[in-house]
C-alpha positions as a Markdown table, in Angstrom:
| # | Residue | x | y | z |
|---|---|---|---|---|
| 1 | Unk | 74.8 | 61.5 | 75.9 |
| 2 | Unk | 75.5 | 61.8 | 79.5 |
| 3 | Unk | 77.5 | 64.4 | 81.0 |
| 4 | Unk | 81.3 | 64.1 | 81.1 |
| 5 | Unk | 82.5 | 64.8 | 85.1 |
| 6 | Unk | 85.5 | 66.8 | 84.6 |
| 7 | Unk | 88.2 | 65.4 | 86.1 |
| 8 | Unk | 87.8 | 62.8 | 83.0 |
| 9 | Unk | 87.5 | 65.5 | 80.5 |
| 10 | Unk | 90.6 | 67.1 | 81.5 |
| 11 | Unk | 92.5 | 63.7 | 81.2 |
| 12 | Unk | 90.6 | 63.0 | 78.0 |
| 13 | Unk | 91.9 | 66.3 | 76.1 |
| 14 | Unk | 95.3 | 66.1 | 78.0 |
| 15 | Unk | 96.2 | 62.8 | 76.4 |
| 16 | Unk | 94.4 | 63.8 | 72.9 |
| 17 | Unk | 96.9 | 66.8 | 73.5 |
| 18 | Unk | 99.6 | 64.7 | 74.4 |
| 19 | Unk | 99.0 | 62.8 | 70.8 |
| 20 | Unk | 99.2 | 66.0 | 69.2 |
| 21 | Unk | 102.1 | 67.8 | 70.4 |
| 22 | Unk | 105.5 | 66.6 | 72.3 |
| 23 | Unk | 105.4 | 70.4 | 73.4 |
| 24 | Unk | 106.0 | 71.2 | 77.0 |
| 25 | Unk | 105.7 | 74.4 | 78.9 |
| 26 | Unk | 108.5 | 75.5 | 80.7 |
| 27 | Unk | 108.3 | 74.4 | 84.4 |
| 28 | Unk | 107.6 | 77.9 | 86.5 |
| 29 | Unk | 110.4 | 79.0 | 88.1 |
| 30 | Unk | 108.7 | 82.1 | 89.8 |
| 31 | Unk | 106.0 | 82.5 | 92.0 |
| 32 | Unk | 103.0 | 83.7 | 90.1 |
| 33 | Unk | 102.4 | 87.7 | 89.4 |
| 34 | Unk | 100.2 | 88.9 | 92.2 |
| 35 | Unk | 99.0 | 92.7 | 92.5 |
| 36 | Unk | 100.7 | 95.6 | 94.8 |
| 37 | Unk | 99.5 | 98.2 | 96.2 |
| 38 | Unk | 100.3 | 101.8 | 94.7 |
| 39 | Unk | 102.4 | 102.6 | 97.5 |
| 40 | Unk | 104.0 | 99.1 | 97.9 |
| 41 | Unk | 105.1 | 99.9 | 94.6 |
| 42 | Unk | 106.4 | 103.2 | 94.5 |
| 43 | Unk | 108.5 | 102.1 | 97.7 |
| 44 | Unk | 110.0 | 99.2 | 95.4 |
| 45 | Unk | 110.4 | 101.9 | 92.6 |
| 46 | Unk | 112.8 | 104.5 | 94.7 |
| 47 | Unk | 114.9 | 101.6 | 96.1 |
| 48 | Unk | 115.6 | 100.0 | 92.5 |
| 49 | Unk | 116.4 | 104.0 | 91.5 |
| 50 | Unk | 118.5 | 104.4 | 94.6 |
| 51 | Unk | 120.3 | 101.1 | 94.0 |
| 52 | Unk | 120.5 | 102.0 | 90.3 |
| 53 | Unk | 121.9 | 105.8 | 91.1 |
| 54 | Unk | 124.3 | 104.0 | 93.5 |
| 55 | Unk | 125.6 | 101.5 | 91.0 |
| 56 | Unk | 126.1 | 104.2 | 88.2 |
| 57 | Unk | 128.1 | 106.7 | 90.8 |
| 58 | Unk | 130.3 | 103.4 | 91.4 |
| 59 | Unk | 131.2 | 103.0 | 87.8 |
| 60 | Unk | 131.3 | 106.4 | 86.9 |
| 61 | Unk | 134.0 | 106.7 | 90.1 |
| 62 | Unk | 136.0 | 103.5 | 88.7 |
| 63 | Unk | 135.9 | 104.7 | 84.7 |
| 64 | Unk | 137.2 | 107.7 | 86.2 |
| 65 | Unk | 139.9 | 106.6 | 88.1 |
| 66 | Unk | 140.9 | 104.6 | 84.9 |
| 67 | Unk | 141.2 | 106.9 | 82.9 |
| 68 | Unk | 143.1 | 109.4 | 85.5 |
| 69 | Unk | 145.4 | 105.9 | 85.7 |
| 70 | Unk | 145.2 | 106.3 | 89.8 |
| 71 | Unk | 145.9 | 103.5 | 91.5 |
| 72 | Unk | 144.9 | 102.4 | 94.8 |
| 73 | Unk | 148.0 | 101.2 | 96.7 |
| 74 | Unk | 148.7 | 100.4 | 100.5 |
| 75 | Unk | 150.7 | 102.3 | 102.4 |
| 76 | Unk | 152.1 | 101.2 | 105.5 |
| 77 | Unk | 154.7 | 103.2 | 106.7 |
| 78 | Unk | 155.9 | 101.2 | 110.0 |
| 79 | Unk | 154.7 | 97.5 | 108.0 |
| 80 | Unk | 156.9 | 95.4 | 105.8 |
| 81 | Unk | 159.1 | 97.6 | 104.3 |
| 82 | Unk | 160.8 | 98.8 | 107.7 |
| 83 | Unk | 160.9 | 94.6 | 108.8 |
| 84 | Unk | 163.2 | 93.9 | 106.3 |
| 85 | Unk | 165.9 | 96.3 | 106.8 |
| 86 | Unk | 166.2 | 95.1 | 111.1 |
| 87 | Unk | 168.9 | 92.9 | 111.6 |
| 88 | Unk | 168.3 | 89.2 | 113.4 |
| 89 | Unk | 170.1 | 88.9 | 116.4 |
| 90 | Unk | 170.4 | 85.2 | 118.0 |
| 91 | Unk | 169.8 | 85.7 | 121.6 |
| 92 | Unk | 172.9 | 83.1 | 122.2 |
């Protein structure tokens, strides 16, 4: 027989595997893997260990002050609470 060009073959098998299979593959939602360099990479690794070192001192700080039971109030010494003991004077 004569030779097949491509483009048909892949069309061919594509609909034979479309009569096979209802199967899909997931649309890509990522760009493809591509390679780093080594030191590309251990710059990426320190700055997800620093992030992740940052993130663990944060909740170690909040379990902590749970379970100490401090709580985090504002204080305003001069602010609302001296407002509402003034008296309103009408300027008549």
């Amino acid at each position: 027989g004569s030779p097949i060009p491509t483009e048909e073959r892949r069309l061919r098998d594509k609909k034979h595997l479309d009569d096979i299979t209802a199967a899909r593959l997931p649309p890509l939602h990522h760009s493809p893997a591509k390679l780093l360099s080594i030191e590309e990479s251990i710059a990426i690794q320190i700055q997800q260990k620093e992030a992740y070192e940052e993130m663990q001192a944060k909740l170690a700080a909040q379990k902590l002050a749970e379970r100490l039971n401090i709580k985090m109030l504002r204080f305003e010494p001069e602010g609302e609470a001296s407002m509402q003991y003034r008296e309103v004077k009408d300027e008549d």
